[in-house]
C-alpha positions as CSV (number, residue, x, y, z in Angstrom):
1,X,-5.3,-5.4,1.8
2,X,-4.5,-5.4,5.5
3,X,-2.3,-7.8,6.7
4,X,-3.6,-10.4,9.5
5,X,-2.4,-9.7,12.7
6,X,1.5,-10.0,13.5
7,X,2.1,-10.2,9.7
8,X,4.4,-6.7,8.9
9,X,2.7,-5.0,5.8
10,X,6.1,-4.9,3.6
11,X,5.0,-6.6,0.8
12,X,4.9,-3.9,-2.3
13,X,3.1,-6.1,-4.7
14,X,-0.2,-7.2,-4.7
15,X,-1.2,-10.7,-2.7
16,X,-1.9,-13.5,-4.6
17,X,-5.2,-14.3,-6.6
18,X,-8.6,-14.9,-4.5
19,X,-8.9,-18.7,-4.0
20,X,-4.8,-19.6,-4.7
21,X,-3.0,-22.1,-3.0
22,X,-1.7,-20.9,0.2
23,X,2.0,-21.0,0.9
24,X,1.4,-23.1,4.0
25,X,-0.3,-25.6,2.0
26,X,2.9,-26.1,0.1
27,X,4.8,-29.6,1.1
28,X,8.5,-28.6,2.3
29,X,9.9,-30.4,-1.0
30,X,7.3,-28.8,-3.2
31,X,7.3,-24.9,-4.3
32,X,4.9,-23.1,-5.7
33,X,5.2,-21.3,-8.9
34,X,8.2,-19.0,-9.5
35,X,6.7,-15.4,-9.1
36,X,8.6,-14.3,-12.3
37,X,7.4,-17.0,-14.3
38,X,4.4,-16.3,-16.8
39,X,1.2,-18.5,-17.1
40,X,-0.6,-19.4,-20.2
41,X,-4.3,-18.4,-19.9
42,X,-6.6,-18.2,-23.3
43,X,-3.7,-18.2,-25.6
44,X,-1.8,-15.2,-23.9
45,X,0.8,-14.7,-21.1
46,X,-0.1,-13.5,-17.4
47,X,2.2,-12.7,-15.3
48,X,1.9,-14.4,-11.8
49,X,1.4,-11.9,-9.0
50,X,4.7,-12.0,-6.5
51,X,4.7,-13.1,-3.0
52,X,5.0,-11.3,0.0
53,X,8.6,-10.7,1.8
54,X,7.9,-13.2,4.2
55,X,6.7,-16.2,2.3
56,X,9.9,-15.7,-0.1
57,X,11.9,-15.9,2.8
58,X,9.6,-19.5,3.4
59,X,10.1,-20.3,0.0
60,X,14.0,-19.4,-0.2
61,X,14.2,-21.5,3.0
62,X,12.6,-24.6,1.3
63,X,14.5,-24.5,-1.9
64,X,17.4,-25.2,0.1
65,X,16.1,-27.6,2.7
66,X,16.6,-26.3,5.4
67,X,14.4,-27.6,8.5
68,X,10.8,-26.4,9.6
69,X,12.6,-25.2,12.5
70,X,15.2,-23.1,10.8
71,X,12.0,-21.4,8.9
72,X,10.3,-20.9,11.9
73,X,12.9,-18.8,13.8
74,X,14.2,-16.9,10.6
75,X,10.6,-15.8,10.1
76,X,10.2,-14.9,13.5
77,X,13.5,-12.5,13.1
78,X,13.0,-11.5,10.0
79,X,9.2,-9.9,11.3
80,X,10.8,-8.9,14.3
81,X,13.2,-6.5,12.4
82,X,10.5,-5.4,10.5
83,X,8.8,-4.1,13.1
84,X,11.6,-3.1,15.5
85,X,12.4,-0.4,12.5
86,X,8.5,0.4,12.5
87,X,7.9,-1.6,9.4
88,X,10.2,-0.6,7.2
89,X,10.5,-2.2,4.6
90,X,14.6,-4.0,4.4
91,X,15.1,-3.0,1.1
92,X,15.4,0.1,2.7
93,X,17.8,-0.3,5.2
94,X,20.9,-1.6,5.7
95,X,24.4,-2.1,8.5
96,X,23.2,0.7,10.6
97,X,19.4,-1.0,11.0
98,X,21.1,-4.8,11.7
99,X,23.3,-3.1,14.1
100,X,20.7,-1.1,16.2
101,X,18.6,-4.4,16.0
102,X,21.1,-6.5,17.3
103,X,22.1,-4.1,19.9
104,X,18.5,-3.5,21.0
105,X,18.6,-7.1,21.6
106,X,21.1,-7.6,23.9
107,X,20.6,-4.2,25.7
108,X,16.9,-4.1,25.9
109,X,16.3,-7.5,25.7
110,X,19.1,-9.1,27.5
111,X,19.5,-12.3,25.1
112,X,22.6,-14.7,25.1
113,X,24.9,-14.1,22.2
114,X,24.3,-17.8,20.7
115,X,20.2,-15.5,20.3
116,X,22.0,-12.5,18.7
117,X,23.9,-14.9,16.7
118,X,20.8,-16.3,15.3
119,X,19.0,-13.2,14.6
120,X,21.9,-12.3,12.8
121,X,22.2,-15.7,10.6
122,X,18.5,-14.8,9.7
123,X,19.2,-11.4,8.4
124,X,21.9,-12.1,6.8
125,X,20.0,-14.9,4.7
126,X,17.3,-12.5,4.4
127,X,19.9,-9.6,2.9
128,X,22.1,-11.9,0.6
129,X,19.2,-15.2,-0.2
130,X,16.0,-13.5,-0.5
131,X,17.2,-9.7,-1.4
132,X,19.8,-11.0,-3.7
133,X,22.3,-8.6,-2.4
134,X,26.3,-9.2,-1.7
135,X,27.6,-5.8,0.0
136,X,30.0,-5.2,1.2
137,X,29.3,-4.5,4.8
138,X,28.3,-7.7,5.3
139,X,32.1,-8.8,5.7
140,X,32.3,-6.2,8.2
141,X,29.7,-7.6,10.7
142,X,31.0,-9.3,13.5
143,X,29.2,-12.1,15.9
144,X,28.5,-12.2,19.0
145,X,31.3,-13.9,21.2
146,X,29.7,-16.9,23.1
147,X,31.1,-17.6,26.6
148,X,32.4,-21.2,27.1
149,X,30.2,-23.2,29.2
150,X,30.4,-26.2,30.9
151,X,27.6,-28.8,30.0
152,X,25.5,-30.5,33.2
153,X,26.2,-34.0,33.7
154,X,24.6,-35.9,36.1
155,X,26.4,-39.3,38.1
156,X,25.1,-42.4,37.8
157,X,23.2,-42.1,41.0
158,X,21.6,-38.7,39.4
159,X,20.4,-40.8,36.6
160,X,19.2,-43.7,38.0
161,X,17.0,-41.2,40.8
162,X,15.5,-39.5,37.9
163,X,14.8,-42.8,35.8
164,X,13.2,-44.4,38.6
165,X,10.7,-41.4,39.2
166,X,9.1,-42.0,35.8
167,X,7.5,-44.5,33.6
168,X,5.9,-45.8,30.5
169,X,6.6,-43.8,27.4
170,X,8.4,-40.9,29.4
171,X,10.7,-43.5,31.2
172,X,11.6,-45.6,27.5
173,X,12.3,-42.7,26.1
174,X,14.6,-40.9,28.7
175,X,16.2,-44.1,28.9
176,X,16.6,-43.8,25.1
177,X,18.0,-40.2,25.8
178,X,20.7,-41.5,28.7
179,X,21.6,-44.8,26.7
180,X,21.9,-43.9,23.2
181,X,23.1,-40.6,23.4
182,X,19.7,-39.4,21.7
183,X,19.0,-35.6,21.6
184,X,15.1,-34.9,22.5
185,X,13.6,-34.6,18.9
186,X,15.8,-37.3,17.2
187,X,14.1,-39.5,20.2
188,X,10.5,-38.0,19.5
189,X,11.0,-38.7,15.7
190,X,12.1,-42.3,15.5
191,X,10.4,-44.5,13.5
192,X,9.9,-48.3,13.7
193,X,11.9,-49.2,10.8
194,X,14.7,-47.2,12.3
195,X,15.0,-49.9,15.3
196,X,17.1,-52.8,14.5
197,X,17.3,-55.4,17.3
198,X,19.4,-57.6,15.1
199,X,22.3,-55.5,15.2
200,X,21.3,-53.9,18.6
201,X,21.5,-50.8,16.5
202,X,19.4,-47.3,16.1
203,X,19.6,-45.0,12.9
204,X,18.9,-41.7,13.5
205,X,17.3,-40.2,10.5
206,X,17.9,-36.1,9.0
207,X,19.3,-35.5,12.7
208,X,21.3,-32.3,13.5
209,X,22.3,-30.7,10.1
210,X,20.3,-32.9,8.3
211,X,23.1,-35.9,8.7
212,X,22.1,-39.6,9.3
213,X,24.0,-41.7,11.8
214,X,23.8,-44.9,13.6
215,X,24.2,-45.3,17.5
216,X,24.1,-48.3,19.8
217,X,20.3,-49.8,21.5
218,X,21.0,-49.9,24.9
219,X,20.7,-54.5,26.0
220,X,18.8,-53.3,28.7
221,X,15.9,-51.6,27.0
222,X,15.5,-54.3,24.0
223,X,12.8,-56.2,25.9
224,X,10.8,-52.8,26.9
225,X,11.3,-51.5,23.7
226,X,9.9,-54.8,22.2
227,X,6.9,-55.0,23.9
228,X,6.1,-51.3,23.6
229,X,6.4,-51.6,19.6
230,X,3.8,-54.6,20.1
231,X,1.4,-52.4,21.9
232,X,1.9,-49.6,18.9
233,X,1.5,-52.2,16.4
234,X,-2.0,-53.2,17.7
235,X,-3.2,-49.6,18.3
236,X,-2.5,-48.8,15.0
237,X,-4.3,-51.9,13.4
238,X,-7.2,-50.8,15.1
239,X,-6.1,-47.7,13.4
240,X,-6.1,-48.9,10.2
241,X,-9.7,-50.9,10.6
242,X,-11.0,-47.4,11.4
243,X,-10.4,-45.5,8.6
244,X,-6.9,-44.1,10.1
245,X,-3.4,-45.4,10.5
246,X,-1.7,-42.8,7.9
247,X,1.5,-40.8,9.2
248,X,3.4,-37.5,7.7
249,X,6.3,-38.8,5.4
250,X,9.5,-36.9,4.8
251,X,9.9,-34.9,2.1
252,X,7.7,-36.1,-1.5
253,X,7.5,-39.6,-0.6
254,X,4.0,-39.4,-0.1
255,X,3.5,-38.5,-4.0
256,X,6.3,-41.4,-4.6
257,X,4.4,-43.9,-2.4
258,X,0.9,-42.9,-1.8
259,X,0.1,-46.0,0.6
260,X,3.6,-45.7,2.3
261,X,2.3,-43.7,5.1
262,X,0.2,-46.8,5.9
263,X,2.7,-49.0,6.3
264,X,4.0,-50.0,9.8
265,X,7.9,-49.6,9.1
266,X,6.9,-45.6,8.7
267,X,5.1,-45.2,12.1
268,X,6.1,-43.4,15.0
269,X,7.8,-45.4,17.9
270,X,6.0,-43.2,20.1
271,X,3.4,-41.9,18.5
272,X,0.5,-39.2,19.9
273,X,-2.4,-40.4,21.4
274,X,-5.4,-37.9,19.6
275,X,-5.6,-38.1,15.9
276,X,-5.7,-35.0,13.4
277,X,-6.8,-34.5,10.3
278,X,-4.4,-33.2,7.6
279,X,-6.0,-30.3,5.6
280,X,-4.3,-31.5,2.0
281,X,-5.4,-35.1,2.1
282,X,-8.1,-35.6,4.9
283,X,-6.4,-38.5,6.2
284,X,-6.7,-38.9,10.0
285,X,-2.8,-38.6,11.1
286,X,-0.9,-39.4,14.4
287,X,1.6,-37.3,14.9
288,X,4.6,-38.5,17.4
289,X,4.6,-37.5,20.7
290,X,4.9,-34.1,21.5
291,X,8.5,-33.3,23.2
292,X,7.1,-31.0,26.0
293,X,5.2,-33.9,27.4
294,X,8.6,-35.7,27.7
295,X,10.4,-32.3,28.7
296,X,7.9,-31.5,31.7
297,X,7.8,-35.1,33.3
298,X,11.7,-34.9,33.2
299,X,11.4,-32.0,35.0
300,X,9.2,-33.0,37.5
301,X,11.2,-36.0,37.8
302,X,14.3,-33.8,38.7
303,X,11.8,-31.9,41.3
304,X,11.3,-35.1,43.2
305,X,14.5,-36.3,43.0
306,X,15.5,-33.4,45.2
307,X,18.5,-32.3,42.8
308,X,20.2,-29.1,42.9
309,X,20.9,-29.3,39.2
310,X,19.4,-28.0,36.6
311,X,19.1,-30.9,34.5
312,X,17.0,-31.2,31.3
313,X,16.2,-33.8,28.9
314,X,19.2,-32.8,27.1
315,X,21.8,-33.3,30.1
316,X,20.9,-36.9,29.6
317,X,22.5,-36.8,26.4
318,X,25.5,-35.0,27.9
319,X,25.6,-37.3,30.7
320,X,25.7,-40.7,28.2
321,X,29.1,-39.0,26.8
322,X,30.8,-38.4,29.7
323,X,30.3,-41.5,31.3
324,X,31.4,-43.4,28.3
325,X,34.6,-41.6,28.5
326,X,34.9,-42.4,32.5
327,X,34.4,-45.7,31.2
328,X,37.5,-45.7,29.0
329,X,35.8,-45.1,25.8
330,X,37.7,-43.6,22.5
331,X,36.8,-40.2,21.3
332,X,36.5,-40.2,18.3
333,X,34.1,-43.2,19.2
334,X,31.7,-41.2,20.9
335,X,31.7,-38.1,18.7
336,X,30.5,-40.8,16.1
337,X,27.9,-41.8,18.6
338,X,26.6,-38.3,19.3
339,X,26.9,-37.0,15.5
340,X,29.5,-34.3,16.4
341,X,30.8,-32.9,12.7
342,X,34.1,-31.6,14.7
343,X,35.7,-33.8,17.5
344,X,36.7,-30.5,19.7
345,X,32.6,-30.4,20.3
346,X,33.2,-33.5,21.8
347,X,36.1,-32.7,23.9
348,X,34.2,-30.4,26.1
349,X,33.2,-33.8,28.1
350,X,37.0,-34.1,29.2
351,X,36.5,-31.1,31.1
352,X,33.5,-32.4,33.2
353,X,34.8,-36.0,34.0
354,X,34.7,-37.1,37.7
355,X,37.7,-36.4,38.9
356,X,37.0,-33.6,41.5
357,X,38.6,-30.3,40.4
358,X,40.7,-32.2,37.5
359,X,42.1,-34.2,39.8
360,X,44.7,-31.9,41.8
361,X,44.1,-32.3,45.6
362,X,43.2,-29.5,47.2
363,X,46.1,-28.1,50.2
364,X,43.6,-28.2,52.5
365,X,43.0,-31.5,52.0
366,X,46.7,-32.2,52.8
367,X,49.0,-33.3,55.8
368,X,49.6,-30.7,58.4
């Protein structure tokens, strides 16, 4: 069978049956069969056909959890390699292959070393997760060295210039960015019942690493916020008396609770503004608000503010940690604020504080 396009042909056993469940149609905490595993049909065993390369490295990538993201890029690489060695199958090759790979990449293709570092992560998982093997050469590979760079962090002024240039949604939520210390996704994938305005509190759910922590709601955004959740909660009552209202839930809940998706604690803060319609169930979804829409009216926003720097969504985030710590702030505080797993991540903001040069004065700036 010929592959679809972009999809190396390295698979050496035959696809699965006509009319199986796609591997996309899986959930992320549901597999599909084990390929090794028989089947009972009339009385006698069958054995079930094995997947292709690529959807065991999906399925490898599932059993252990890891984000849609992670699969994503590792699948990317993993096809990439493929074809870079002219569709080879990996099996095949070995620390010479991963070498000229990575090399090409940074010769040919110029990439940062954190981009070589990744390709290699998903080679490596392919090699010693998927493959099965341990060899030895794999000790002997060395990374990348990534260059130490400074984060951009905007002043005060900076912020408020760039605040002031948007609104609605895009505004609440960059304010979310700059006041909580959110990073763009965790922002994009909050959910009402993660909003407590008791406790002036926001719990940021499977974040970075797949960790949950809690960070402070800005005093200033509690009204907005407030009246933007009523709005929500009206649109999607009008959802629900349509037919709609459903949203994607995390992991197997959706088999645990089958109405749960319904309900208005598991809706979107910010959720899309078109409807679709998910393949497995039929139900008409929202999904949350796409991050590019945030990411390009930041942009603009830095554009009309006439800044030099190139600030993005996330140098809002970077900017919320320094200032705490020109404020006086502990910390170890803040690394528990921005979900750091190793404080020296958070000690690159003591290099960027305000003080002009780390404070020497300059000799020109001196008498006589």
């Amino acid at each position: 069978m010929t592959p679809p396009p972009g999809e190396p042909n390295v698979a050496r056993e035959p696809a699965g049956p006509k009319g199986a469940r796609p591997l996309s149609a899986w959930p992320v905490a549901e597999e599909p069969p084990s390929s090794s595993s028989p089947r009972p049909v009339s009385g006698r065993q069958v054995p079930t056909p094995k997947l292709r390369l690529l959807d065991r490295v999906r399925v490898e990538i599932r059993r252990r959890n890891l984000s849609p993201r992670t699969e994503e890029a590792y699948v990317a690489w993993v096809r990439r390699y493929i074809l870079f060695h002219e569709k080879r199958h990996p099996a095949d090759m070995g620390e010479a292959e991963i070498a000229r790979f990575l090399s090409g990449l940074a010769t040919q293709g110029r990439v940062s070393a954190s981009t070589q570092n990744q390709a290699l992560s998903a080679l490596l998982f392919l090699y010693q997760e998927v493959l099965g093997g341990r060899l030895d050469w794999m000790k002997g590979i060395v990374r990348a060295k990534r260059p130490e760079r400074l984060p951009v962090v905007l002043t005060r002024a900076e912020v408020r210039a760039i605040l002031d240039r948007l609104q609605g949604d895009c505004w609440l939520m960059a304010s979310l960015l700059y006041g909580a210390g959110l990073r763009l996704m965790e922002c994009a994938r909050l959910r009402v019942k993660d909003i407590d305005f008791s406790r002036n509190e926001i719990t940021v759910r499977d974040g970075k690493g797949g960790k949950d922590r809690v960070t402070l709601l800005p005093a200033r955004l509690r009204d907005p916020l407030a009246a933007h959740l009523d709005r929500v909660r009206r649109t999607h009552q009008a959802d629900l008396a349509h037919g709609a209202g459903h949203v994607e839930l995390p992991g197997a809940l959706a088999r645990k609770y089958p109405n749960a998706g319904r309900e208005w604690a598991w809706q979107w803060v910010f959720p899309a503004t078109r409807f679709y319609r998910d393949p497995a169930t039929g139900h008409r979804r929202r999904h949350h608000l796409h991050e590019s829409v945030l990411q390009r009216t930041v942009k603009d926003a830095v554009r009309q503010a006439g800044l030099t720097k190139p600030a993005t969504c996330h140098t809002l985030r970077h900017s919320f940690a320094t200032h705490l710590l020109e404020g006086g702030y502990d910390i170890r505080t803040i690394q528990e604020l921005l979900g750091h797993s190793d404080v020296s991540t958070t000690m690159i903001y003591t290099h960027v504080l305000n003080r002009g040069g780390r404070g020497v004065r300059s000799p020109l700036d001196g008498d006589g």
